[in-house]
N, C-alpha and C positions, 0 to 999 in steps of 0.2 A: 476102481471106485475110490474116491478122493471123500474122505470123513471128516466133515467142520463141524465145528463146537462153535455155538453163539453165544456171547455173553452181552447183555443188554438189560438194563432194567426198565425200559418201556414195553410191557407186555405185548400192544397191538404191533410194536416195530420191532420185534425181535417173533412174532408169529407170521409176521408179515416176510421177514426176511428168509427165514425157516420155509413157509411157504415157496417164496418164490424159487429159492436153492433144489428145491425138490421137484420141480420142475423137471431137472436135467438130468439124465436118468445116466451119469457120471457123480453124479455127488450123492452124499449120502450126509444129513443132518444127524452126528453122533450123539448130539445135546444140546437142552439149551438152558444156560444160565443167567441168574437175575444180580450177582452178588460175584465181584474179580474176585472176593476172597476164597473162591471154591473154586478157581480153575487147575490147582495143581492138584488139588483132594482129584478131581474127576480125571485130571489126565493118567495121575496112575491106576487108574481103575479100568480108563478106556485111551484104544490106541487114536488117535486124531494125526491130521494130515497137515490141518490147518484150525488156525484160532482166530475166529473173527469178534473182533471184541470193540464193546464202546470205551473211549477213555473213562468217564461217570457214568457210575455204577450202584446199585443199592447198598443203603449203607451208609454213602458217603465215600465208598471205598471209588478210587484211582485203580483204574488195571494195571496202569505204568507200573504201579507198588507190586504187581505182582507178576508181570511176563517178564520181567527180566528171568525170574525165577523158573519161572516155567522152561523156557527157554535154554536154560542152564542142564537141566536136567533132560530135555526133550529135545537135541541143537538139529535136529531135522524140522521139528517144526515151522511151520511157516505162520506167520503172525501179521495179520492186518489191522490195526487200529482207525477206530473211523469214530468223526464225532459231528455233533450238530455247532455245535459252540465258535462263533466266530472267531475267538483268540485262541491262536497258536503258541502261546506260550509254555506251554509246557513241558 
């Protein structure tokens, strides 16, 4: 079983995502959050596989600002960043 963590602050596209993930009866939706500032609060709380995260987030908050961190602390995890935003700048 492969346990992802959503983080997204578009509520219908991160229920939507949640949804479709659940689907595959190899994954298992651990959580899903609205705000990157809470992804490392959660991962020590819960064991995750993978982090699916939007770059903008509520808040204001940048996930960038905080998977590195997570990352650090969790070096199995697997982390996909996805975004709507035509510029790659970041």
């Amino acid at each position: 079983m492969i346990k992802v963590l959503i983080c997204e602050d578009q509520k219908i596209l991160l229920d939507g995502i949640a949804s479709a993930l659940s689907c595959d009866k190899e994954i298992e939706v651990a959580g899903k959050l609205t705000d990157a500032s809470k992804i490392t609060e959660f991962l020590n709380k819960t064991k995750v596989d993978v982090l699916l995260t939007d770059v903008c987030t509520e808040d204001g908050n940048n996930s960038l600002d905080f998977i590195g961190q997570a990352k650090k602390l969790f070096p199995a995890l697997k982390i996909v960043v996805m975004t709507g935003l035509p510029e790659i700048s970041f």
